[in-house]
N, C-alpha and C positions, 0 to 999 in steps of 0.2 A: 682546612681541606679534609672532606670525610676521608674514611678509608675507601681504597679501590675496590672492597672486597663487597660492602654494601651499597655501594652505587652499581655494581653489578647485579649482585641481589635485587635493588630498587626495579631497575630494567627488566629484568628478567620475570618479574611477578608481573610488569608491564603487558611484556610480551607471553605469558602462557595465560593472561585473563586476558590476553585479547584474542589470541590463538583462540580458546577456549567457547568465547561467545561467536566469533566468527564459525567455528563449526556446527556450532547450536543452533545459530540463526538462521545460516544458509541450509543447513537440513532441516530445519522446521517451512522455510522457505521452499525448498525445493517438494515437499508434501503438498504444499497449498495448507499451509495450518496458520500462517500469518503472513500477510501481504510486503509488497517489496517496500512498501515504503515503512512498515512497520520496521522490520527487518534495518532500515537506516534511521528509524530514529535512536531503537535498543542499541544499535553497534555505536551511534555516537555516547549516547548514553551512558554505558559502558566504556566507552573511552575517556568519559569525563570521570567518572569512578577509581579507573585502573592509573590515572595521570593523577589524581589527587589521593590513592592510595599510596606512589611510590615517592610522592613528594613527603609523605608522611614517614611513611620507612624511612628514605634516606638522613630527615632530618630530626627522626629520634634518637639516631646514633649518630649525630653530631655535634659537636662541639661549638658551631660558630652561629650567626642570625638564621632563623627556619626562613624566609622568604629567600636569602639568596640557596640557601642548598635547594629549595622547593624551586626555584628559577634553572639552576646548573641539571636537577633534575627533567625538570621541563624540556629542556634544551637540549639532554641526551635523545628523550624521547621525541620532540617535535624533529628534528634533525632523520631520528630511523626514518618516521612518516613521510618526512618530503622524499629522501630519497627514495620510499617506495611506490611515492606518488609519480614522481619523473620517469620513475622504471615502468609504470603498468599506464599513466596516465600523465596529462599534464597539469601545472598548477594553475588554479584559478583564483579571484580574488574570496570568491567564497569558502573557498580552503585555507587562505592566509587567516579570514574570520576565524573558521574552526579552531584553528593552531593555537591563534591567539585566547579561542577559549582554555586549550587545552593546558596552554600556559600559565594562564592564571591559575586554574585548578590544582596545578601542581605545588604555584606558591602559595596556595592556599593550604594546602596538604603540608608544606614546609613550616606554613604557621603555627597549625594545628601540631604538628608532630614535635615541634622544639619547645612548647608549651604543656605536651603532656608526656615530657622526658621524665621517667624516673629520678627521683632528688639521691 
C-alpha cells in the first residue's frame, strides 16, 4: 500500500488540472473563442491526461504492481466524478463509458510510472 501522503498528492494534481482547464475552457467558452462542443472534447481530454498523470505519480512512489496502484488510483478519482455527477446531474450509460475510460488511463499511468521508478 502506497503512502497516504501521495495518494493525496496523486488526487489533488487530479483535481487542480482539472480545476484548472475547467476555468480556462468555460472562459474561453463564455468569449465565443471555442465552441461548446469544443469546450467537452478539451475537458474530457484533459481528464484522460490529469487521470493517467496521477496513476503515474502515485505509482512512481510505490512499491507494489503500477496497474493495481494506477486502478486504486483511478478508483479515488472515478468515485470524486460520480459523486459529483449525482450532485449536479444524473448517471448515464455514456458516463459509465467515460469512467471506464478514465480508468483505464489511470492504469495505464500506474504502468508507465512503476516502470519508470528510479532504480
Amino acid at each position: 500500500m502506497p503512502n497516504y501522503k501521495y495518494i493525496l498528492k496523486g488526487f489533488l494534481y487530479f483535481i487542480v488540472s482539472l480545476l484548472i482547464i475547467l476555468v480556462l475552457t468555460s472562459t474561453l467558452n463564455y468569449f465565443d473563442v471555442i465552441g461548446y462542443k469544443t469546450v467537452y472534447i478539451i475537458s474530457f481530454i484533459v481528464l484522460i491526461i490529469a487521470s493517467l498523470f496521477s496513476g503515474y505519480y502515485l505509482a512512481k512512489h510505490s512499491e507494489q504492481k503500477g496497474y493495481l496502484i494506477g486502478a486504486l488510483m483511478g478508483t479515488i478519482n472515478i468515485f470524486f466524478l460520480i459523486i459529483l455527477s449525482l450532485i449536479f446531474s444524473k448517471l448515464s450509460l455514456i458516463s459509465l463509458l467515460y469512467y471506464f475510460i478514465l480508468m483505464l488511463s489511470s492504469i495505464t499511468g500506474g504502468i508507465f510510472g512503476i516502470n519508470h521508478k528510479k532504480r
